[in-house]
Structures are given as structure tokens and as C-alpha cells.
N, C-alpha and C positions, 0 to 999 in steps of 0.2 A: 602145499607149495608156499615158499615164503620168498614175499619179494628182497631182494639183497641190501637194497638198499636203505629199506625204510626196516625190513624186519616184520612187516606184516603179513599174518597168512593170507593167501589168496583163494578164494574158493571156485571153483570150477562151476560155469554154468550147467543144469542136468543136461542140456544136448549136447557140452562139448565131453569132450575128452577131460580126463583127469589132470592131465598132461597139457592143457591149452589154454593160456592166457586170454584173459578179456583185453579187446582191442581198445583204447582208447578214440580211436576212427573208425568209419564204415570202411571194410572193406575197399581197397582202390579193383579198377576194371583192370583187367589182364591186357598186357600189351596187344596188337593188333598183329598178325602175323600176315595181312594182305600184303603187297605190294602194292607202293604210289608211283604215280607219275611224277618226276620229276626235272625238272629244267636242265641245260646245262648250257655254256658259252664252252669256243673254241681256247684255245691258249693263244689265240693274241688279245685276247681281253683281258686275260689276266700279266698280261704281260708289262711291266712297267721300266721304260727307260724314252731319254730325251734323245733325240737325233742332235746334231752341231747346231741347223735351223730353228731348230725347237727351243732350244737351251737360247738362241741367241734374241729369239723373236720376246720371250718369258722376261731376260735381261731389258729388255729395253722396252717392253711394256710398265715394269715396274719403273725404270727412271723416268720414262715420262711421266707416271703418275706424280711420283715425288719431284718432279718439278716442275708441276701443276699447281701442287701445295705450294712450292716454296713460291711463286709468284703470287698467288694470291697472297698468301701473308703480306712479301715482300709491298703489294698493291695495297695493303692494308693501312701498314704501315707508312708509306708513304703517303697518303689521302689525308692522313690528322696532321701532317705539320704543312703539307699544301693549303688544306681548305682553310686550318688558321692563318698563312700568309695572304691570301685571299680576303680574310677576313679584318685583319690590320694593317695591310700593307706592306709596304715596304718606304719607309718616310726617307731611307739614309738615300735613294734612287731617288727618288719622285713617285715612289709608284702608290697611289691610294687606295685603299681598303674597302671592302664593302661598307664595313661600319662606320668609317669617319663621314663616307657621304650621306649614308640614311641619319647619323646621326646632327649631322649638315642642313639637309634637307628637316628632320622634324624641330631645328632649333628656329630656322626662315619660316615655316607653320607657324610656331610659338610667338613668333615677332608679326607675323599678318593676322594673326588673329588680336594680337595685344594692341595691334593698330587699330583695327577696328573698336577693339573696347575702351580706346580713347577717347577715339571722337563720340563715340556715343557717354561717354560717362562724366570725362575730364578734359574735353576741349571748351569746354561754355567759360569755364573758367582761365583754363591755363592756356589758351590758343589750341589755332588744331597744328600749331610744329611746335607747340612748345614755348610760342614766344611771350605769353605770359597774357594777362590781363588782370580781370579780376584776381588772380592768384597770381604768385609770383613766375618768371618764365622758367622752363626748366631744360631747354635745350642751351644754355650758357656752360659752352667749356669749361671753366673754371670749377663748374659746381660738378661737372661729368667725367673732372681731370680725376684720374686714378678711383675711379669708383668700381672698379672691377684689375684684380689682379691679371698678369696673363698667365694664370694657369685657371681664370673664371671665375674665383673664388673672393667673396666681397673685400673691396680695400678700403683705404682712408681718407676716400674723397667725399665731398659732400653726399651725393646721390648714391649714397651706396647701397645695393638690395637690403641689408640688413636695415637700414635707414626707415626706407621707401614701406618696406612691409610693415614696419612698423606703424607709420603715420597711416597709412590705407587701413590696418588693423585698428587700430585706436580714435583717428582723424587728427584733426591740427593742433588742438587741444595741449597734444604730447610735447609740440616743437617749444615752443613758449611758456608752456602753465597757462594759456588763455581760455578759460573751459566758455566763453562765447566765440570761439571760431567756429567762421561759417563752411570751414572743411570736415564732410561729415567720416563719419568711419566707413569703409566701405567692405572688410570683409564680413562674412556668415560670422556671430549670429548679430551682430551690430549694425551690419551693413547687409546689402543685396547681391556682392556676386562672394560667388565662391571660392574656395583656395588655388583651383587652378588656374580663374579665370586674375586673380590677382596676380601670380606667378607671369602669367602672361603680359599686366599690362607693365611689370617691372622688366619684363625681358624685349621690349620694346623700347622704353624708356632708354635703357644703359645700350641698345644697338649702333654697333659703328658704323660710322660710312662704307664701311667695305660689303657692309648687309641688305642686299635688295629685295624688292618683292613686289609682284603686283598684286593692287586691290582695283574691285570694281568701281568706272565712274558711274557719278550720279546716286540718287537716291534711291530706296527699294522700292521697285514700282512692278509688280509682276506682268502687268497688262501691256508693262513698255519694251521696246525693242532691246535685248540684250544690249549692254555700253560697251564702250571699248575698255580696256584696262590701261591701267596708267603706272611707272615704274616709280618706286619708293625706294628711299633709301634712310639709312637711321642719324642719330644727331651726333652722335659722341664721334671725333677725331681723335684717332689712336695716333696721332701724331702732334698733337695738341701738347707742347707744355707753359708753365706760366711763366710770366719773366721775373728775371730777380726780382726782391722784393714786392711781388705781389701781394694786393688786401686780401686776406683770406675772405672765404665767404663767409658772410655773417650767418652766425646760428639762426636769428628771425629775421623777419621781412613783414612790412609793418607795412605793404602798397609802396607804389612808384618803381623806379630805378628796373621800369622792364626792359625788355630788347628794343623798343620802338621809342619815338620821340613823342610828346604832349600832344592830343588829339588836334586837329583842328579842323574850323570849320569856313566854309565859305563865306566870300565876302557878299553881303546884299546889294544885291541887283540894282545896280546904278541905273543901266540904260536896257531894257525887254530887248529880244531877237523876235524877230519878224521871219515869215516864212523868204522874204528875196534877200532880208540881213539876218543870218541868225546867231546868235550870241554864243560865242566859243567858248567851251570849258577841257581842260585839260586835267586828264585823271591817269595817275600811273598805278599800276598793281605790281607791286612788290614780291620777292620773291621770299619776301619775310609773311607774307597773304594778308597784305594790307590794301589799303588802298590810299593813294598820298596824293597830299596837293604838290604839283612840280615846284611851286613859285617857292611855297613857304619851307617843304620838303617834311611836312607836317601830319597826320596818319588825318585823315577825310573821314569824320561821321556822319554830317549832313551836309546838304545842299538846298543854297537859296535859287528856289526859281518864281515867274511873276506870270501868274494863273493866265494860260491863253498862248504864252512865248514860245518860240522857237529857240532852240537850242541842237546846239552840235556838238557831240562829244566827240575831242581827241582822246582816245582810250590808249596808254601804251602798255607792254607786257614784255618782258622777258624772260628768262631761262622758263622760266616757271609757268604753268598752264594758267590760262585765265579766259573767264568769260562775264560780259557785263549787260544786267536787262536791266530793265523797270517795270516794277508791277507792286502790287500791295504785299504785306507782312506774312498773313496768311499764304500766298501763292509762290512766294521767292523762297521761304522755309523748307518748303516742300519740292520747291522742283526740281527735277533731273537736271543734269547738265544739258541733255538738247530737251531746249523746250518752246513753246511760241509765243514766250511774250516779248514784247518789245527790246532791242537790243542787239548785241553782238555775238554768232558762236565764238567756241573757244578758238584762241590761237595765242602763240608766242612769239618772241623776239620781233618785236616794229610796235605801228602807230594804226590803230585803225579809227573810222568815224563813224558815227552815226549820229543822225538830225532826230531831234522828237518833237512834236510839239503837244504840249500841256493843257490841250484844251480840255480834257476829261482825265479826272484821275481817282484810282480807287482808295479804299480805305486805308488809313494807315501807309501807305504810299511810299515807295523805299527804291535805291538802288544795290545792288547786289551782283556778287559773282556764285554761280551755283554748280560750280564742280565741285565735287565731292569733299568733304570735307573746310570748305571756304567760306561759307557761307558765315560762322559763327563770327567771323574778326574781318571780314570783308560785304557788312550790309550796313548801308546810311539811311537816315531818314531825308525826306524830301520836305523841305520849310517852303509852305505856297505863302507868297503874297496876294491877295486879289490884288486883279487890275485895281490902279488908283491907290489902292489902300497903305495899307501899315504890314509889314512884315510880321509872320505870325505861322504858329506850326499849323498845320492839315487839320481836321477834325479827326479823332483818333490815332493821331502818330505816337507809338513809344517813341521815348528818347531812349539813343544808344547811349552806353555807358562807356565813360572814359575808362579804357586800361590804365592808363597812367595816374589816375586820384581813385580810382575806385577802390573800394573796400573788400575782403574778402579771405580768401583762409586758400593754404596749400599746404604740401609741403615746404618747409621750412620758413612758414609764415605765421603772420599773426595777426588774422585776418578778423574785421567786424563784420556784420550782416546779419541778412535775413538767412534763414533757410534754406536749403536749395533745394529744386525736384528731388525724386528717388532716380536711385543709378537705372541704367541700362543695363540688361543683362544681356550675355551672350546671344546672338542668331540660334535655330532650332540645332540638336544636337546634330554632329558631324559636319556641320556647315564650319568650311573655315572662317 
């Protein structure tokens, strides 16, 4: 037998036939001839057609669905130009935006915390408003006229950010060529605070009146009664401009010509008070946070009193908060606003009194206002006469220093001295 296709003979196994091809498979099994059980449905299962209800329920199941969809989309869609209007407002109405207020809210952060890092770093020098002392003043209009554009971004006034960071980065040195001022550098790695906390006390500096904020009175005292808070506001007038031919401000500042008049000091004690006559002295506190003789209208650093005497102090006070004790160098530095040494709490607008007599006084011996930040431009020394004697400081009195002859370095100054302490750094992290 030969296959057709290939042409090969085929040889017959000895049990087949001659005639019978080798399978390539085993044998299949012979179909089964039993009968199965098998299922069956009626002809209405197979039956396929919609009644008018059927057909109409199927229509409007499917358009609700697709108009399920298209609200959600439509929902969709409509959510991203919402939450952005939500998001910047609407300025052309009035209506303000999420963002302008947080961004509102963390620039008055940035101003109360830069406030704080003044009086701790740069009011010994500059006042605590700015109004100058040892360094030149820098709440002066003139120098804060157009220091900031209104779109934020530094202008061509004196106090300009680009200015400011510069002298804080560098120290005084920069304004003049004077490499002995005594304005040190105060950013990292020159200085002790760090870029943000300089960022901060320049965004204090250039704050307009329209910028408030409250800071806590008195000093940090953990063990003390929480203080009340007190409202702030910044120096720059956005409404400030100069008059024709104004002097510009001069690039240095070499001392003098602050915000305040030539210190001055009491006149020596002609005639002692007695506890039934006691001898009137009359002290105003300034809203500039001075403390001035009325007569001469002169900034008051010391006071002559005659060891033993009576004395009544006419204390006056306006817009501005003020409080006046007596007690030593050490204890007035340090104290809260409410505290028990001798003197008056705080109050505004009028005239109040208070009697002391001087029969015992401690060391270094000083009058002072100790609300929060005042202390630094509003403490005198107290000049004892003994009974009988010669006029003559306490045993242990520093002398305050005149803002107005003193020597010293700021910005835009060109300032002589000694050294100064190291900066203050910020409160612990997250404290404002």
C-alpha cells in the first residue's frame, strides 16, 4: 500500500489486515447509544419581544442614566471655576477670596513676630517705636516715604527692604565705609538670627498704619498671671508725602537730629518735701515712650531727690499706655507691667499722683515705665543728695545715655562705639 501523498509504502501490522492502515491515534470510544435526560423550558422563555410598557420603562431607564452622567460632569465642571472664584474672589464686587485673607492674616504673623524681634535685638539702640537713640530713628516719614511700591515690591525711599537687608546682612559698616560701627551684622553666618527671622524684622519696619496686631504685655514670666494684650500698629503713613523741596535724607548719620529733643535733667533740689509739705514733681510720658519734663518739654533721664524727702509725683499720660514705679536697675529691667513696686499701674489720657518718700533706696535706684517694650527709652536714674550734703549720684547708678549726643551705628548711620551684646533670637519654634 502506498501513501498518496508522500509515495511511501505502508506496511501492514501482522494483526491487521493488508488492507488497514496504522492509525495515527488510539482508537476514539464508539458513540453511546443510551438515552439522556434532558432539560427543557416552555416557549415562553424562549420567547423574545417588549410589550409598549416594557419598551417604554427600558427608554427611560436608560435616559436617566445618561442624565446622571451628564450632571455629574456638568458638577464637575462647574466646581473648578467655583472653588477658584472662592479662592481669589471677586475684587471688581467686594467680595474677598480665601487667599487674600490667609495671605492677610500670615503677613500681620510676619509683622508680630518682626515686632517682637525688635524689641529684643534693635530697640536698645533704635527706641522701641523707632524713635531713635543710640542709632539713628527709623520710624521718620521721610526715610519710609516710598520704601515699598504698591504692588509690595522695594522702591526708592530711603528704608527700602533691599536697603535694610542689606545693612542687617553686612552691619553699618556698608552705609558709610566706617568699618568701626558699632551696628553689627546680624544675619547667619555673621550675625545670630536667621533669614527668616530678618525677613520678618524688615516687614515690621516698612508696616503701615493700616497694619495692627496684638502683642503680649509685660515681660516673660511663666509663673505670672497671663497679661492682657495691647493693640499695635506700624510706622509708615501710606499717606505721607514730602513737601516741595524737601532735604532728602542723608545717606549717613553721624548721631543727633533724632525724633526727640536734647535729654534733660532735673533741676537740684532747692527746698526737700516733707511728709505734711511734699515736693511736686511733674513728669509727662510721651506717646513718642519718653518721659519729658513739662517745664522745659526736654526728654527726663535723671532725677534729683534729697535722701529722706517726700515727693509727689504728677505722672501725665496720653493716647498711649504708660506705667511709672521706682525701684533698682535690676528689678525695673525685668518687671512685668503689673508689678509691686512702688508707683503707679498703667493708665492713659489724665494726671495721676503718687507720694514716695526716699528714706530707703536700693541699688542703682531708677524711675521707669515697665509696659512692655518701654522700658529701654523710658528709665532714669535717681541722683540722691544726702541730707545736708552735696548733690551726687547713688552708689551704683549707671548713667543713662543721651539719645541725642550719643554715639552708635544703624542703619544709615555712622555710628562710633563699643560693642554691643549678641542679638536675640526668636521665642521657641512656633511661638509667634
Amino acid at each position: 500500500m502506498t501513501d498518496e501523498r508522500t509515495g511511501r509504502e505502508l506496511t501492514p501490522r501482522p494483526e491487521e489486515e493488508a488492507g488497514a492502515v496504522t492509525p495515527r491515534e488510539p482508537a476514539l470510544p464508539a458513540p453511546s447509544t443510551v438515552e439522556a435526560d434532558r432539560f427543557s423550558a416552555g416557549d415562553q422563555a424562549h420567547t423574545v419581544g417588549l410589550s409598549e410598557e416594557r419598551a417604554a420603562a427600558v427608554v427611560r431607564q436608560s435616559g436617566n442614566a445618561r442624565m446622571v452622567a451628564f450632571l455629574g460632569v456638568l458638577l464637575f465642571v462647574l466646581f473648578i471655576p467655583v472653588y477658584w472664584l472662592y479662592d481669589i474672589g471677586l475684587p471688581v464686587i467686594g467680595v474677598e477670596g480665601r487667599l487674600p485673607k490667609e495671605e492677610q492674616q500670615q503677613y500681620v504673623t510676619d509683622v508680630a513676630r518682626g515686632h517682637a524681634l525688635f524689641l529684643a535685638n534693635c530697640a536698645r539702640c533704635h527706641g522701641n517705636n523707632g524713635e531713635g537713640g543710640i542709632g539713628p530713628p527709623l520710624n521718620d516719614q521721610a526715610k519710609l516715604f516710598n520704601a515699598v511700591t504698591a504692588q509690595g515690591l522695594p522702591g526708592t525711599g530711603h528704608l527700602n527692604p533691599d536697603y535694610l537687608h542689606s545693612v542687617l546682612r553686612e552691619g553699618g559698616r556698608i552705609v558709610c565705609g566706617n568699618p568701626k560701627s558699632a551696628m553689627p551684622a546680624w544675619e547667619q553666618p555673621k550675625g545670630s538670627l536667621n533669614y527668616r527671622e530678618v525677613e520678618e524684622i524688615i516687614t515690621f519696619i516698612l508696616a503701615t498704619k493700616d497694619v495692627q496686631w496684638t502683642a503680649l504685655e509685660g515681660h516673660v514670666d511663666l509663673e505670672a498671671t497671663a497679661a492682657p494684650v495691647t493693640q499695635h500698629e506700624g510706622w509708615r503713613d501710606p499717606a505721607y508725602s514730602p513737601a516741595p523741596g524737601a532735604t532728602p535724607v542723608p545717606a549717613c548719620w553721624s548721631g543727633g537730629g533724632g525724633a526727640s529733643a536734647a535729654p534733660g535733667t532735673a533741676a537740684p533740689v532747692e527746698s526737700p518735701g516733707t511728709p505734711e509739705n511734699p515736693r511736686t514733681v511733674e513728669i509727662q510720658g510721651t506717646d513718642q515712650v519718653q518721659w519729658v519734663d513739662p517745664a522745659s518739654g526736654q526728654q527726663l533721664t535723671s532725677l534729683s531727690v534729697v535722701e529722706g524727702e517726700t515727693v509727689e509725683f504728677q505722672i501725665t499720660a496720653g493716647a498711649l499706655q504708660h506705667n511709672f514705679h521706682i525701684g533698682s536697675q535690676a528689678e525695673l529691667s525685668t518687671a512685668p507691667e503689673q508689678n509691686d513696686l512702688p508707683g503707679l499701674d498703667t493708665f492713659t489720657n489724665g494726671t495721676q499722683t503718687f507720694t514716695h518718700t526716699f528714706d530707703t533706696l536700693p541699688e542703682q535706684p531708677q524711675f521707669a515705665c515697665t509696659v512692655l517694650g518701654h522700658y529701654g527709652s523710658m528709665n532714669g536714674n535717681i541722683v540722691v543728695t544726702p541730707a545736708g550734703g552735696q548733690p551726687g549720684a547713688s552708689p551704683g547708678t549707671t548713667p543713662v545715655v543721651s539719645p541725642a549726643t550719643s554715639p552708635g551705628g544703624s542703619p544709615g548711620s555712622e555710628p562710633q562705639g563699643p560693642p554691643l551684646p549678641g542679638p536675640v533670637t526668636s521665642p521657641a519654634a512656633g511661638a509667634p
